[in-house]
Every structure is written in structure tokens, then in C-alpha cells.
N, C-alpha and C positions, 0 to 999 in steps of 0.2 A: 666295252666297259669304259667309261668316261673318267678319268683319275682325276682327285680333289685338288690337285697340283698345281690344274693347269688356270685356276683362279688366283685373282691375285690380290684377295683378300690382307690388309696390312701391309702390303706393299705402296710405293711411290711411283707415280706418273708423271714424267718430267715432258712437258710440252717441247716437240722440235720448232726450229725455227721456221717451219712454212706453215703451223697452227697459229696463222695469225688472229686478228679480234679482238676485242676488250674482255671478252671472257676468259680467255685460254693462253693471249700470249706470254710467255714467260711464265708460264704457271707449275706448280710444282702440286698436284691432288693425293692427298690419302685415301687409298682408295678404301672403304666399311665395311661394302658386301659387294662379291662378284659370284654370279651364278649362270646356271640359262637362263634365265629370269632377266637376267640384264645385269647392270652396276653402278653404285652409287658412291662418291667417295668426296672429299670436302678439299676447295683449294686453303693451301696453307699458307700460301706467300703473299695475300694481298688483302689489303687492312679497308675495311667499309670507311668510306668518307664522312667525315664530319660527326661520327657519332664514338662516344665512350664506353666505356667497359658501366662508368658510374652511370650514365644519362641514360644506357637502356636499360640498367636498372628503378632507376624510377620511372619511363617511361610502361615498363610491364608490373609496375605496381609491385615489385620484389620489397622495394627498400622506399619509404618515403623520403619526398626532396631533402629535407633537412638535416637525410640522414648519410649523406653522399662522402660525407668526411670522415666518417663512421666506418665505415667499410674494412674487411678483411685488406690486407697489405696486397695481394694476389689480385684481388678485383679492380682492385685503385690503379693496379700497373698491365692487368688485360687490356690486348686491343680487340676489339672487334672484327672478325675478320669477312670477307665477303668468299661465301663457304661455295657458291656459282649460280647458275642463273635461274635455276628451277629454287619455286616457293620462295622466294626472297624476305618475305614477312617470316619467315618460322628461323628458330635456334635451332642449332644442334654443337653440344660442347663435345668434346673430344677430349680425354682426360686417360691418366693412369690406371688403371685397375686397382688401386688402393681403396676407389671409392662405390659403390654400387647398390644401384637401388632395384629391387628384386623384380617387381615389374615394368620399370622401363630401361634398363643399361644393356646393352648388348655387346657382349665380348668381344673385343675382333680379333683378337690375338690374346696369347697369355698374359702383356702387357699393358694394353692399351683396351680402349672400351668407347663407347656412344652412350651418350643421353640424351635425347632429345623433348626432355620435361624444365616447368620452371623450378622442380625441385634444386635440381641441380644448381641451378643459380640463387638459390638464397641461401644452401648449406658454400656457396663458394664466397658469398659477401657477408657473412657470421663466421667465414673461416672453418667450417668444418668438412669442405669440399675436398678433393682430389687434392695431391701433391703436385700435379700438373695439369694444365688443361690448356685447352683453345677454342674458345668460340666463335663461330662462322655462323651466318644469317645463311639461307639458301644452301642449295650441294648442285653439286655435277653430277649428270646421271645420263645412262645410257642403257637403251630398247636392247633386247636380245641380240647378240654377235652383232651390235655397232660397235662396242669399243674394241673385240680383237679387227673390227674390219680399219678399224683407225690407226692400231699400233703394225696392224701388216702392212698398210698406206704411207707407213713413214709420218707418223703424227705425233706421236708417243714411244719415248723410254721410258722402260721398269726398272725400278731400281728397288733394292730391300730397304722399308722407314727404319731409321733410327731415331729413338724417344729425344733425342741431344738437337736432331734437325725439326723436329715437330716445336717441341715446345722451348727450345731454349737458344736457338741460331736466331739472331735479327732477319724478320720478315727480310729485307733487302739483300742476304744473303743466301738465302734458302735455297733459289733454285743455282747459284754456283756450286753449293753445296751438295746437294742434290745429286747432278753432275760429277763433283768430285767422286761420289762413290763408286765410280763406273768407270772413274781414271779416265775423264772427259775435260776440256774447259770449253767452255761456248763458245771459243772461234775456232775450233776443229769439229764444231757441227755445218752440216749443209742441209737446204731445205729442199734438195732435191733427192728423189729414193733415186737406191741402186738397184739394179737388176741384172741378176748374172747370164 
């Protein structure tokens, strides 16, 4: 009998330092859903170039141009974040659980929640969105037993998310933090696994 436990649903993926790459290094991922199915979870530390929280909102036709000034205080000060490399074109916000829309939010925890509709993004630029959120273009994601075969390889620390590190720690900061919870600092990691 397989126990619900050993997923790591609402938890943090803290990249070691031999996951190198543009994708993964220094990356700090929420993970959404972990199953045998596989898992799918959003990097949190690393901000999409060149685009705004405002600019893809009128680009997806949420908010017209003119109306970018206009915007809830929340949306004006969201970055954009690059969520990983899989679907790159699609959204998915990540937000508190104060907010939920009955057919598309899926709970990840009793605190936090996914949407992956444009709803959520015009109740967040009218202000009547979550009390926290993050949005990321693309996610990470992994085929059946890739990712524990990653975190056995020395690829990945688990750490428990804290809502203070998701949405309210400077991107720049996150994956120290991150770390900090495990009573780590990054120059006491090595990219090389141990073996007893």
C-alpha cells in the first residue's frame, strides 16, 4: 500500500548545484501535483524577460491598452515569472486560497491553489483576485519516477513552501531562502552525491 506522503505535493524543490542549465540552475519549483503520474510544479525564482505583469495583460486581451494605468495595485507590481520550460505560451497563477473559481482552481494545499484560466487574471487587474498570487508562463514537469529518480541523483532538495517565500520574498532571494529552511547556505552545498 503506497502512502499519500511520499508525494510532494505543496512542497519546494531547491535545485543542487550540479542541476546546471538555464532552465533549473539556481531554481527554487512549487511543486502542484505529484503522483505516479508524474509532477508538475512552477519555478518561483525567475522573472520572464522583457515582459509585464501590465503588457500581458493587454497582450491576452484582459485589459485594453489604455487601460494599463488603470489596473488593480497588485497587477501593476506582479512580475511575470518563467514558470519552466514545458508550454511556454500558457499561464498558470498560483495564488492563496481566498480566491477560487469552481471549475478551474485546484487546491494544492489548504493554503495555496492553481488557476490556470484568464479568469483569474482580470478578477486580479479589477482587484477582486487572490490576496496573493504569482504568475508564471510554462511549468516544470516530470514523466513517472523522473523526478524521485532526480532527487535520489543528487539533483534536488525538498523543503516545506512557506506562503512569505512564494509570494512575498524578492525573486533574488528565494532560493537562499529556500535553503535557509533546511539550515543550508549555498556554500555548504556540493554538486557532487554521496555514497555510503
Amino acid at each position: 500500500m503506497e502512502l499519500q506522503s511520499t508525494y510532494l505535493n505543496g512542497q519546494l524543490l531547491i535545485a543542487m548545484p550540479g542541476l546546471s542549465g538555464d532552465n533549473f540552475s539556481r531554481s527554487v519549483v512549487y511543486i502542484c501535483a505529484h503522483s505516479e503520474d508524474g509532477a508538475m510544479g512552477l519555478i518561483i525564482n525567475k522573472q520572464a524577460p522583457n515582459l509585464s505583469m501590465k503588457e500581458l495583460l493587454v497582450q491576452l486581451d484582459v485589459i485594453p491598452e489604455d487601460r494599463q494605468i488603470r489596473v488593480s495595485e497588485m497587477a501593476g507590481s506582479m512580475h511575470v515569472h518563467q514558470g519552466g520550460p514545458v508550454e511556454t505560451g500558457r499561464g498558470f497563477v498560483l495564488h492563496s486560497s481566498d480566491y477560487h473559481l469552481e471549475s478551474s482552481t485546484l487546491p494544492v494545499n489548504a493554503d495555496i491553489s492553481l488557476t490556470a484560466t484568464v479568469e483569474v487574471l482580470k478578477a486580479i487587474a479589477d482587484g477582486r483576485g487572490p490576496e496573493n498570487a504569482l504568475l508564471a508562463l510554462g511549468y516544470a514537469g516530470w514523466a513517472p519516477g523522473q523526478l524521485e529518480s532526480e532527487i535520489q541523483a543528487n539533483g534536488w532538495l525538498t523543503a516545506p513552501a512557506s506562503q512569505e517565500i512564494i509570494f512575498q520574498t524578492r525573486l533574488e532571494d528565494r532560493y537562499d531562502r529556500a535553503l535557509a529552511l533546511l539550515g543550508i547556505t549555498p556554500a555548504l552545498l556540493s554538486s557532487e552525491a554521496g555514497h555510503a
